[in-house]
MILUM-971332 format. One record per residue (C-alpha): residue in one letter; x, y, z. Coordinates in steps of 0.2 Angstrom, whole numbers. Layout:
BEGIN
R type     X     Y     Z
R    A     X     Y     Z
...
// end
This chain:
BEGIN
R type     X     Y     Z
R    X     0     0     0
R    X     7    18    -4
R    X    11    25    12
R    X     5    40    10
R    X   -13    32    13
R    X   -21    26    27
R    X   -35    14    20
R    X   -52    10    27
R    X   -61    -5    20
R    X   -79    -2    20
R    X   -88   -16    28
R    X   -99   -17    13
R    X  -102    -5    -3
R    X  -107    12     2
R    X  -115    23   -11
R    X  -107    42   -11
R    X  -114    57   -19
R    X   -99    67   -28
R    X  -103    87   -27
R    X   -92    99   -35
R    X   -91   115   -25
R    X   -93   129   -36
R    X   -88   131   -54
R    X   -69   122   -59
R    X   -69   119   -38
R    X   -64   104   -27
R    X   -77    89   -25
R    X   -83    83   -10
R    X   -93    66    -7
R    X  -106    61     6
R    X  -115    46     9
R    X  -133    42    18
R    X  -134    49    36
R    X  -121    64    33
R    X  -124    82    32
R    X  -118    95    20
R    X  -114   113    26
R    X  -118   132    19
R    X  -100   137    13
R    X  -102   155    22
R    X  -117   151    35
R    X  -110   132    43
R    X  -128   135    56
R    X  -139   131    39
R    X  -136   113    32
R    X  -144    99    22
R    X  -146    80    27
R    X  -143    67    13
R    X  -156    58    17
R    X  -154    43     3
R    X  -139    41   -12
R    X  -146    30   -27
R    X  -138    27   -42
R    X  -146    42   -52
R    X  -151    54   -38
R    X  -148    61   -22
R    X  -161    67    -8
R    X  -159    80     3
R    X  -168    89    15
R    X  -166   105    25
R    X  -166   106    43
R    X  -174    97    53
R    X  -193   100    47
R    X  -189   101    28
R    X  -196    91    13
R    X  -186    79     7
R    X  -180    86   -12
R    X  -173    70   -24
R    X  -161    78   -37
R    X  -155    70   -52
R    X  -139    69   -58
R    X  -132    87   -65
R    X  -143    97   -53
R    X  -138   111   -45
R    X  -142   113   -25
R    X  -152   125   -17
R    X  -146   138    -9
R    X  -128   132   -11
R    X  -120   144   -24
R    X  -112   136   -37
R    X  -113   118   -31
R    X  -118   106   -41
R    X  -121    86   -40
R    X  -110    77   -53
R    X  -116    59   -51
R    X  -112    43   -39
R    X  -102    31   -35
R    X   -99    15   -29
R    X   -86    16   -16
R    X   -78    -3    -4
R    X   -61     6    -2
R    X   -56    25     8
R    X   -40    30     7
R    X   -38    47    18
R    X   -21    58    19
R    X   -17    72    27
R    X   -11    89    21
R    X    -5   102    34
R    X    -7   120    30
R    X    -9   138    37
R    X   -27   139    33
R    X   -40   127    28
R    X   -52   133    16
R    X   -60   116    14
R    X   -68   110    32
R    X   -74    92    22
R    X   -63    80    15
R    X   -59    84    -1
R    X   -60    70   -16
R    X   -43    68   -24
R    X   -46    53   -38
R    X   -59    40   -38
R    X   -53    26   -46
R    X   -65    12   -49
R    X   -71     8   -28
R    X   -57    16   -21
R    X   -58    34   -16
R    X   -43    44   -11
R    X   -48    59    -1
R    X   -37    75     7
R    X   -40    83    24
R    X   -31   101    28
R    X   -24   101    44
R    X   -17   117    52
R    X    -1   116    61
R    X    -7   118    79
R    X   -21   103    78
R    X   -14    88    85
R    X    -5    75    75
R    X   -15    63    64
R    X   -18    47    74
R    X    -6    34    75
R    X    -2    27    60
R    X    -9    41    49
R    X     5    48    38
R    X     7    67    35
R    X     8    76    20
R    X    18    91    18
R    X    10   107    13
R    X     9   112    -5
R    X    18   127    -9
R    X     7   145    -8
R    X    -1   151   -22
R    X     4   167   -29
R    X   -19   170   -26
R    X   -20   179   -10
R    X   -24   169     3
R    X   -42   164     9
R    X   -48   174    27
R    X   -42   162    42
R    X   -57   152    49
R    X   -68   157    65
R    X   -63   145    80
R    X   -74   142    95
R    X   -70   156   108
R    X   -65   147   123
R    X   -65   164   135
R    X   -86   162   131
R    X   -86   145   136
R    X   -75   149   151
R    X   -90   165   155
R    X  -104   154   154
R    X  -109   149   173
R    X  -115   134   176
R    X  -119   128   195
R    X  -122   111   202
R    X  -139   112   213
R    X  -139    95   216
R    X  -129    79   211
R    X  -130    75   192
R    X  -144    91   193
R    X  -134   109   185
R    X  -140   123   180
R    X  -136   138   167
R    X  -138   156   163
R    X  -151   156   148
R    X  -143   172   141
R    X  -126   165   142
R    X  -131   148   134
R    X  -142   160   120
R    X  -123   167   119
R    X  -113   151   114
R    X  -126   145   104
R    X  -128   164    92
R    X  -110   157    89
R    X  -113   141    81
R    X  -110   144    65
R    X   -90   146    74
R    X   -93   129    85
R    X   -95   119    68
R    X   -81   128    60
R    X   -72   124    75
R    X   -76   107    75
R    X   -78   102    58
R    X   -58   103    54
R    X   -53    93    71
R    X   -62    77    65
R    X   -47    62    60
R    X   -55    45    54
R    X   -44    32    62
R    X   -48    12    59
R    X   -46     2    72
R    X   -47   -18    73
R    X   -56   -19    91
R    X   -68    -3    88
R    X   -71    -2    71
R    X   -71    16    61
R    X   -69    31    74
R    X   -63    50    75
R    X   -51    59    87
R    X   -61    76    90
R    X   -51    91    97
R    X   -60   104   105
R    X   -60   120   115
R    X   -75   112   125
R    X   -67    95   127
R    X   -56    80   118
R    X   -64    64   114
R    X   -65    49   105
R    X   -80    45    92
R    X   -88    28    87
R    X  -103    20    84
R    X  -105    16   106
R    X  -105    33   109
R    X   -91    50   112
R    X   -79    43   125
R    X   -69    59   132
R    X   -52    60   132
R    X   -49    77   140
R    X   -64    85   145
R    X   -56   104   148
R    X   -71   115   150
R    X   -83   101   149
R    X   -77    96   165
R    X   -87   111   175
R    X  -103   101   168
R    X   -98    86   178
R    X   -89    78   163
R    X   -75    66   166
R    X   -59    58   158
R    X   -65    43   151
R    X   -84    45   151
R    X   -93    38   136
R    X  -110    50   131
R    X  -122    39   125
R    X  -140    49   122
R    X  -145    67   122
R    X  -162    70   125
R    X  -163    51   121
R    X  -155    53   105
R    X  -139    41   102
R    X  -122    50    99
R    X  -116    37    85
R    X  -108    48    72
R    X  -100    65    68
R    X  -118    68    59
R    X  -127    64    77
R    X  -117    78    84
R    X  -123    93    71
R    X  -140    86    72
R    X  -139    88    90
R    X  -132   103    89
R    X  -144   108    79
R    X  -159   102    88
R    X  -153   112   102
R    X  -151   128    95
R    X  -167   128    84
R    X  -178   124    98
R    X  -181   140   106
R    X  -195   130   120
R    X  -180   118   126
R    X  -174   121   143
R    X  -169   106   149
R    X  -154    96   141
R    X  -152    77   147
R    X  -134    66   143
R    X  -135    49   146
R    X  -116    42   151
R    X  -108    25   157
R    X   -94    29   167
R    X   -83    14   171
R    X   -97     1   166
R    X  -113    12   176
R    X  -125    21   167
R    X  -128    40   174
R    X  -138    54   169
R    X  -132    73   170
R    X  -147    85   166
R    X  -145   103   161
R    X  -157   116   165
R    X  -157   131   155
R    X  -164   146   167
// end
């Protein structure tokens, strides 16, 4: 194998949507369950709801009608994007580029070459080293174009602001204007996030990703985020080696379950109460948030 590639066998085929993002732009591919992002507003986002052969489904937010788009069509409200076709993909081959900037949050389709996919993630020099095993790639000289306006990042001084008090064991509560605060900023927390997510294959757990944070480090996989470093998270009663299972009885089982979480969090302006379901060291615990 070239070892410039770290290769993930899919378990079985997995059909992928290529989208071409903007005229004579990169392409990007997404596949059932994942969601795709408004270049200049990341808040606003699409879920794939199904990948055929011929078409692609999508639908906006949370209460959105599902739109099926044929091949060649242009997507709504995504400038210049367009949806070139489909493919067939058993093989993933990821490697990583560091650079100063990183105009591309999404992994970025480099060839496609019968199943196998080989894609490209831009990596900034102060994120943490790929995981173990995953080879680095050294940055491409810079282009004489000028250079895209760095990316927004999660204010960890706002986090640090926001209060929140234990009343009673596993019971906290939260300054509703502070909370209203972060989440005014989410379009930041998912520009934050988005370029901190590393695929790593592992033979025991399968297909997970190594997420950096200014809220808290972790491990994520189909059981659930298992924390790694919870930093400011650790004020909410979060501890090294927790593994979140279910907000508001809604798995946590992918790097789409967090945005739609996310999501469902911010757009619900009647929501007041937040509950995380946990096991910590083989017991199931319950930490509930009350937004006052």
């Amino acid at each position: 194998m070239d070892p410039a590639r770290t290769e993930i066998r899919l378990p079985a085929p997995v059909r992928y949507a290529l989208i071409r993002q903007g005229p004579g732009g990169p392409q990007t591919v997404v596949a059932r369950g994942d969601l795709l992002f408004h270049p200049q507003d990341p808040a606003r986002s699409w879920n794939v709801e199904e990948v055929t052969a011929g078409s692609l489904v999508l639908r906006q937010g949370p209460r959105g009608r599902p739109q099926a788009l044929p091949v060649g069509s242009p997507l709504a409200g995504m400038p210049g994007w367009i949806f070139t076709g489909t493919a067939l993909v058993e093989e993933v081959h990821y490697r990583y580029r560091v650079v100063d900037r990183t105009p591309h949050p999404d992994p970025i389709l480099v060839t496609l070459q019968g199943a196998r996919a080989l894609l490209e993630v831009e990596i900034r020099p102060s994120q943490p080293a790929p995981p173990e095993g995953a080879p680095r790639v050294a940055a491409a000289p810079p282009a004489p174009a000028p250079a895209p306006p760095a990316r927004a990042t999660l204010d960890g001084d706002m986090l640090e602001k926001l209060r929140i008090q234990e009343t009673s064991p596993g019971l906290y509560e939260m300054p509703a204007a502070e909370v209203q605060a972060v989440l005014d900023n989410a379009g930041r927390v998912l520009a934050d996030l988005a370029p901190l997510v590393l695929p790593h294959l592992s033979l025991q757990t399968g297909l997970t990703f190594q997420i950096t944070s200014a809220a808290g480090d972790g491990v994520l996989s189909a059981q659930g985020f298992t924390v790694t470093a919870p930093k400011l998270a650790e004020r909410a009663g979060i501890q090294v080696g927790d593994t979140i299972l279910r907000v508001n009885g809604q798995p946590v089982d992918g790097v789409a379950s967090l945005y739609r979480l996310f999501q469902a969090v911010r757009q619900d302006p009647a929501l007041h109460t937040v509950q995380v379901e946990l096991d910590r060291r083989g017991s199931r615990l319950t930490k509930t948030y009350r937004v006052r």
